[in-house]
Structure formats: C-alpha cells, structure tokens
C-alpha positions as CSV (number, residue, x, y, z in Angstrom):
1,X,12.9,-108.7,191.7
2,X,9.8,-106.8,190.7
3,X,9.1,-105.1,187.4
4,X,10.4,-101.4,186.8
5,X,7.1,-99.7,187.8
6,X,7.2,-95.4,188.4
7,X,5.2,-94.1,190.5
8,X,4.6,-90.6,189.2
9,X,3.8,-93.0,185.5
10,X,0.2,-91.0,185.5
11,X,1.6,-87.6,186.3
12,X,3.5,-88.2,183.1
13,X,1.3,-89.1,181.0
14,X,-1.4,-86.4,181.9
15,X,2.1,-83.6,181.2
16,X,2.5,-85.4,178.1
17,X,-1.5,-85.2,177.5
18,X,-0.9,-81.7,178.1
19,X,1.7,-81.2,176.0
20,X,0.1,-83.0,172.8
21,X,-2.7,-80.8,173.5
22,X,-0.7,-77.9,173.5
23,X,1.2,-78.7,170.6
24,X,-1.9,-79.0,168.8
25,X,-3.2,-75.8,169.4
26,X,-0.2,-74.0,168.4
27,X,-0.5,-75.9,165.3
28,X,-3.7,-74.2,164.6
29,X,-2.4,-71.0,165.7
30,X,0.6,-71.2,163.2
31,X,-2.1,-71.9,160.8
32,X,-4.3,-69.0,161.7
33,X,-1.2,-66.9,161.2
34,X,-0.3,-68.0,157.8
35,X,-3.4,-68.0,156.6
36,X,-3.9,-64.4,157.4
37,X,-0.7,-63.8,156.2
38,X,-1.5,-65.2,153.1
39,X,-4.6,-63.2,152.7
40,X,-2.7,-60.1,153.4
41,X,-0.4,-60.7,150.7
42,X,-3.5,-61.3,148.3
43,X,-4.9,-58.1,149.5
44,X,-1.9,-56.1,148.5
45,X,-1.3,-57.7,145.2
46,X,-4.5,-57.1,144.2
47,X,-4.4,-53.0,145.7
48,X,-1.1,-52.8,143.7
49,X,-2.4,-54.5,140.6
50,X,-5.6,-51.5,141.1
51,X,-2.8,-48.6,141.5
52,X,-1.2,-49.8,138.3
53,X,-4.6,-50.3,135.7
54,X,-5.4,-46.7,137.4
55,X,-2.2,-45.6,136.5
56,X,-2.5,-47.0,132.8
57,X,-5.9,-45.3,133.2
58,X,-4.5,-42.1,133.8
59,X,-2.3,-42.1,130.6
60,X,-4.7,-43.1,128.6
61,X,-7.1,-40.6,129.5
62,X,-10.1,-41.1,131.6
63,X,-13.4,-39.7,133.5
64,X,-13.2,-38.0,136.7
65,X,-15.8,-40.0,138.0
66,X,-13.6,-43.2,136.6
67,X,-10.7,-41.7,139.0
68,X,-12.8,-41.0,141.8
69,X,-13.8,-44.6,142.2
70,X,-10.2,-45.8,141.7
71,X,-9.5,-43.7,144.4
72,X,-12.4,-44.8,146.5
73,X,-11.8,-48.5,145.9
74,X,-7.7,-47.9,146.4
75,X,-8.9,-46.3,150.2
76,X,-11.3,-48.9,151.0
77,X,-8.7,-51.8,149.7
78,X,-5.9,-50.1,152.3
79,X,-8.6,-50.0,155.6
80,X,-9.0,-53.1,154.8
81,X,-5.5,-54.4,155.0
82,X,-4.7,-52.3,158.1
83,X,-7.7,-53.9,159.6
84,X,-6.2,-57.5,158.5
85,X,-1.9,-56.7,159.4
86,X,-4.0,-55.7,162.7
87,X,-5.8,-59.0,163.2
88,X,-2.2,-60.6,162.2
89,X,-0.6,-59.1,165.0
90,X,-3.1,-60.4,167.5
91,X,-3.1,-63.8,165.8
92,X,1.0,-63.7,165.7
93,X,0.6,-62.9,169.6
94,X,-1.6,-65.7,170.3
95,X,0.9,-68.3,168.6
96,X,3.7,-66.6,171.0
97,X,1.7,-67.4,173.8
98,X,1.1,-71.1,172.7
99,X,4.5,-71.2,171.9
100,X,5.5,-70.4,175.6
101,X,2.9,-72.8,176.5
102,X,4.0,-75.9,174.5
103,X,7.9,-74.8,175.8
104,X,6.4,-74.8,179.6
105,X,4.7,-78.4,179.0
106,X,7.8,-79.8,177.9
107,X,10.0,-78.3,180.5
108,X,7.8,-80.1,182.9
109,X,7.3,-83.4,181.4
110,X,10.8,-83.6,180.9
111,X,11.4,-83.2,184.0
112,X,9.5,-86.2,185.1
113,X,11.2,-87.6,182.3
114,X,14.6,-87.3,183.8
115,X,13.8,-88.2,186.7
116,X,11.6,-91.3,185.5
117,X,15.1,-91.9,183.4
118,X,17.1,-91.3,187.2
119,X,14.8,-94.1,189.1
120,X,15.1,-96.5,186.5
121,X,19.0,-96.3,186.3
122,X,18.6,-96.9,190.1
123,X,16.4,-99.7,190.0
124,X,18.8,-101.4,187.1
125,X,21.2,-101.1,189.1
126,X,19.8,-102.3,192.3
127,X,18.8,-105.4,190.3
128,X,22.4,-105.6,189.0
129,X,23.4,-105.8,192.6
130,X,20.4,-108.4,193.3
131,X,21.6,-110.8,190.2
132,X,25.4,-110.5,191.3
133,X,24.2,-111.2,194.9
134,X,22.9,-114.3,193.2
135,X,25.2,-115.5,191.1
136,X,27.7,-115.1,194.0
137,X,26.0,-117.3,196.5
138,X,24.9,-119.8,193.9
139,X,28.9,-120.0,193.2
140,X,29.3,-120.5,197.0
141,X,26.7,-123.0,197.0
142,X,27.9,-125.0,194.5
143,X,31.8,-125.2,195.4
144,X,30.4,-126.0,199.2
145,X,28.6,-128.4,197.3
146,X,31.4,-129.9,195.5
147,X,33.7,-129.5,198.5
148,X,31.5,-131.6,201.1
149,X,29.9,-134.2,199.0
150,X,27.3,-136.0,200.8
C-alpha cells in the first residue's frame, strides 16, 4: 500500500504559516504594550518624585517663581502621561485584535489538523485490513500448500 499522503498537506501548512505569522505579531504587540507600560510607570515615578522635592520645597521655603515652575513642569509631566495611558489603550487594543487573530488561525489549522489526524486513522486502518488480508491468504496458501504437495 501507498504512503500516508493528505491531500489538503499545503492548506496546512500555509494555516500554520499563518498562524506563526500571527503569533509573531502579537508578540510584538505584547511588547509594544509593555514597553509603554513601562514608560508610563517611569513617567509617574518621576511626576511623584517632582510633587514630593516641591513639597520639601514648600517647607523649606522658596520663590514664587520656584513654585510656579514646579507647577508648570507637574502640568506638563501629567499631559504627558494622559497622552501616553492614551496610546496604551490603543496599543492594548491592537494586541486584543492580534490576540483574536492568532485564536482564529489556530481554530482553523486545527481543524485541518483533526481531520488530517481523522484520514490518517482511516488509512491505518485500511492498511490494517490490507496486511490482515495478507497474512490470511498467505496462511491459506501455505496450508494448501502443505495439504496438496506436488
């Protein structure tokens, strides 16, 4: 009998293809997310570590003008980390999407999967069938053999 050979093999491995791709790019999406993340926490650290030296500023006396850019800097420094939360929540819905993507791709290649799995249990079997067929008549054959010696 002829080798195991499934005919939708290329369909699979384009899906799969697909799906490596897929994965990938949610990889980089992850990435994007925790690196802004990361950043965001960096930006906050360093707007409370300014709210505390103008606090130590403020006990130990200080100009007006001193304040005002404290103040300045303190309102720039939180603008700037709405802006950033903002481009976090556009980057955390871009991994989502990928995320449904790479979930889609492997719904469908395991589909092919299973039934790649499914037409391979069949053809094992058939052969099983094909070999017992075999071994049957070969037993046949070689009692008949034994039985009518020439």
């Amino acid at each position: 009998m002829k080798k195991f050979s499934f005919s939708l093999n290329k369909v699979l491995d384009y899906k799969t293809q697909i799906e490596d791709s897929l994965r990938s790019e949610h990889a980089e999406a992850v990435k994007a997310v925790n690196e802004k993340e990361e950043k965001i926490q960096s930006m906050e650290d360093s707007y409370y570590r300014k709210i505390q030296e103008l606090n130590d500023k403020k006990k130990n006396k200080c100009s007006i003008k001193e304040l005002c850019i404290y103040e300045d800097y303190l309102s720039y420094s939180s603008q700037q980390i709405r802006r950033e939360k903002d481009r976090l929540v556009t980057l955390q819905k871009k991994e989502q999407e990928k995320r449904e993507e790479v979930i889609e791709a492997k719904k469908e290649r395991r589909s092919i999967d299973l039934l790649k799995d499914k037409k391979k249990k069949e053809y094992d079997a058939l052969a099983q069938k094909e070999e017992e067929r075999f071994i049957e008549e070969f037993v046949v054959n070689s009692r008949s053999a034994q039985s009518n010696p020439a």
